[in-house]
FIGUKOL-881634 format. One record per residue: residue number from 1; residue in three letters; chain; x, y, z of N, C-alpha, C in turn. Coordinates in steps of 0.05 Angstrom, whole numbers, plus 5000, padded with zeros to 4 digits. Layout:
N
     k     r   c   n_c1   n_c2   n_c3   ca_c1   ca_c2   ca_c3   c_c1   c_c2   c_c3
   NUM   ala   A      X      Y      Z       X       Y       Z      X      Y      Z
...
END
This chain:
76
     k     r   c   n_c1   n_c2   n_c3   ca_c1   ca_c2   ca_c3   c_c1   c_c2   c_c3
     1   unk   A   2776   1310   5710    2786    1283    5707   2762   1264   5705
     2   unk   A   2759   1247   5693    2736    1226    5681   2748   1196   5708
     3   unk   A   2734   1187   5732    2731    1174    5739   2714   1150   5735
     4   unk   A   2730   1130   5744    2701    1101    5732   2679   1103   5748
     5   unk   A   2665   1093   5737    2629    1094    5746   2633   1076   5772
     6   unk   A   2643   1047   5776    2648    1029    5789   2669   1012   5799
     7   unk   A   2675   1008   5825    2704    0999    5839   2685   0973   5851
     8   unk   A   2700   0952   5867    2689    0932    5875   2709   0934   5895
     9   unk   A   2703   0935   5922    2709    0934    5950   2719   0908   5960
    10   unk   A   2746   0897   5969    2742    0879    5981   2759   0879   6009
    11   unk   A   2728   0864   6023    2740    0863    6056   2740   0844   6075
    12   unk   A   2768   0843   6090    2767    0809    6103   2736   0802   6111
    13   unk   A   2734   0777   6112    2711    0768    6122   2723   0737   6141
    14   unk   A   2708   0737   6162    2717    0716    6176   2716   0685   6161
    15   unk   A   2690   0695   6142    2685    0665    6122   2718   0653   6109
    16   unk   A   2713   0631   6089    2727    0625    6077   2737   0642   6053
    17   unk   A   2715   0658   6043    2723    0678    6027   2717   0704   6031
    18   unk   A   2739   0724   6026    2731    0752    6031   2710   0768   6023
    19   unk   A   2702   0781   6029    2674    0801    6032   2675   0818   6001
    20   unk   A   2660   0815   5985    2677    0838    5955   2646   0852   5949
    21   unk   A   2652   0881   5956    2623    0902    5953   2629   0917   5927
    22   unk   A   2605   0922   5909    2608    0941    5888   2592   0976   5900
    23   unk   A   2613   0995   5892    2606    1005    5897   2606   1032   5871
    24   unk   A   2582   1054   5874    2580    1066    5843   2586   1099   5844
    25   unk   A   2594   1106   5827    2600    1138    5836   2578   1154   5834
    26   unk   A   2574   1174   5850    2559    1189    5857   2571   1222   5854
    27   unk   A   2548   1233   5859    2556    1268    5849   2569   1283   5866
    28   unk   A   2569   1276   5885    2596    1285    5909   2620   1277   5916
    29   unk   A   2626   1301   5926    2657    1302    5931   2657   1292   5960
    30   unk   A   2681   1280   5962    2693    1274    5999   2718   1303   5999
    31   unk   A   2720   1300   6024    2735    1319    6033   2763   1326   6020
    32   unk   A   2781   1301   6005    2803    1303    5986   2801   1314   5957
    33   unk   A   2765   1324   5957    2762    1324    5931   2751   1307   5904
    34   unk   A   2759   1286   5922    2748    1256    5898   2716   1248   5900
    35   unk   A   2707   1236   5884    2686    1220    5887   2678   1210   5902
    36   unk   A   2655   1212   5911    2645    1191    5935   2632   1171   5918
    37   unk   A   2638   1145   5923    2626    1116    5909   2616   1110   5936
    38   unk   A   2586   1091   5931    2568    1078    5952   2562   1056   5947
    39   unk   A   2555   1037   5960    2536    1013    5953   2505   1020   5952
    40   unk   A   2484   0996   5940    2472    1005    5931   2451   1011   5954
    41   unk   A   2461   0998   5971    2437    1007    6001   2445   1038   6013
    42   unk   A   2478   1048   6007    2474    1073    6018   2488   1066   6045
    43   unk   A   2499   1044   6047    2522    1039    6070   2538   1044   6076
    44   unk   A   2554   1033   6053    2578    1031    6057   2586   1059   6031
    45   unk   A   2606   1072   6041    2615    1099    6024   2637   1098   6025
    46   unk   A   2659   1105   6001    2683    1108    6003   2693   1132   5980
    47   unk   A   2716   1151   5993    2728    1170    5979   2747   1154   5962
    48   unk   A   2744   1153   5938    2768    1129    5928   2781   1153   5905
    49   unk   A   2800   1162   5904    2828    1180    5891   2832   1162   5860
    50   unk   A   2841   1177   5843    2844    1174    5814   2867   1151   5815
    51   unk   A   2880   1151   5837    2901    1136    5844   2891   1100   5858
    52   unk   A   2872   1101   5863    2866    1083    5878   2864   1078   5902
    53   unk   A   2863   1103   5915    2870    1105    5952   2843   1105   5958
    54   unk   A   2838   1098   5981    2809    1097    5993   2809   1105   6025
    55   unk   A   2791   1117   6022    2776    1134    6054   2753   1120   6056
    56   unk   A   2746   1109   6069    2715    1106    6075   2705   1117   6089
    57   unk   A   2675   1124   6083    2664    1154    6089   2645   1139   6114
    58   unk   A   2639   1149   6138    2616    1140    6159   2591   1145   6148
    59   unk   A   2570   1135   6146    2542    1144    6130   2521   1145   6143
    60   unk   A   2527   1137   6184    2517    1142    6206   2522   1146   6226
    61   unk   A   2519   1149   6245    2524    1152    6271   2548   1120   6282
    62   unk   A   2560   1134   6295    2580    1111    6309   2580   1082   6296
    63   unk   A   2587   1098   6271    2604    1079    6248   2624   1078   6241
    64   unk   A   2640   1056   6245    2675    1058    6240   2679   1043   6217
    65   unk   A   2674   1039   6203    2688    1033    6174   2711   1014   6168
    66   unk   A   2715   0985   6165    2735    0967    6150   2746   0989   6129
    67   unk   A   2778   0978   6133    2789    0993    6106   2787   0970   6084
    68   unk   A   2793   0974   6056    2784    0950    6044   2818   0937   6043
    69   unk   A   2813   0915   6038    2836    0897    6032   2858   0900   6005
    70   unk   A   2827   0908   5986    2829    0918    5955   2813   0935   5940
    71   unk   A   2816   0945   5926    2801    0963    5904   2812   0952   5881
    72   unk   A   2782   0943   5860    2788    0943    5837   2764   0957   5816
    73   unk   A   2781   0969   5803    2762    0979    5786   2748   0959   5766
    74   unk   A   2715   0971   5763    2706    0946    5746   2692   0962   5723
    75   unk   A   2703   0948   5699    2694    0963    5674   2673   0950   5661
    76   unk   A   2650   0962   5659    2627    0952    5643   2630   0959   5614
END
């Protein structure tokens, strides 16, 4: 299956406007099988499904993970 290169993450933020992370696919699998997409620091990781479902992946120690609010795919 041909997944997009890029999704854009968005997550409450206490600000006035919500938090929106890009994140890019990478050569690994998460545990469902799908893609793991990252930001570009290597933080934030999410299993995101051909469907649009998202796991976010821990990428350290006693890290709990926001689910995102939204996923959108972004087409370059």
């Amino acid at each position: 299956m041909d997944y997009p290169e890029t999704y854009e993450l968005v997550f409450h933020a206490a600000a006035v406007e919500d938090d929106a992370v890009l994140v890019h696919r990478t050569d690994r699998a998460g545990a469902g099988g799908y893609p793991i997409y990252q930001d570009e620091t290597g933080i934030v990781r999410a299993e995101i499904s051909a469907d649009g479902e998202v796991r976010m992946v821990a990428s350290g120690g006693h890290q709990t993970p926001d689910i995102p609010l939204a996923v959108r795919c972004v087409r370059r």
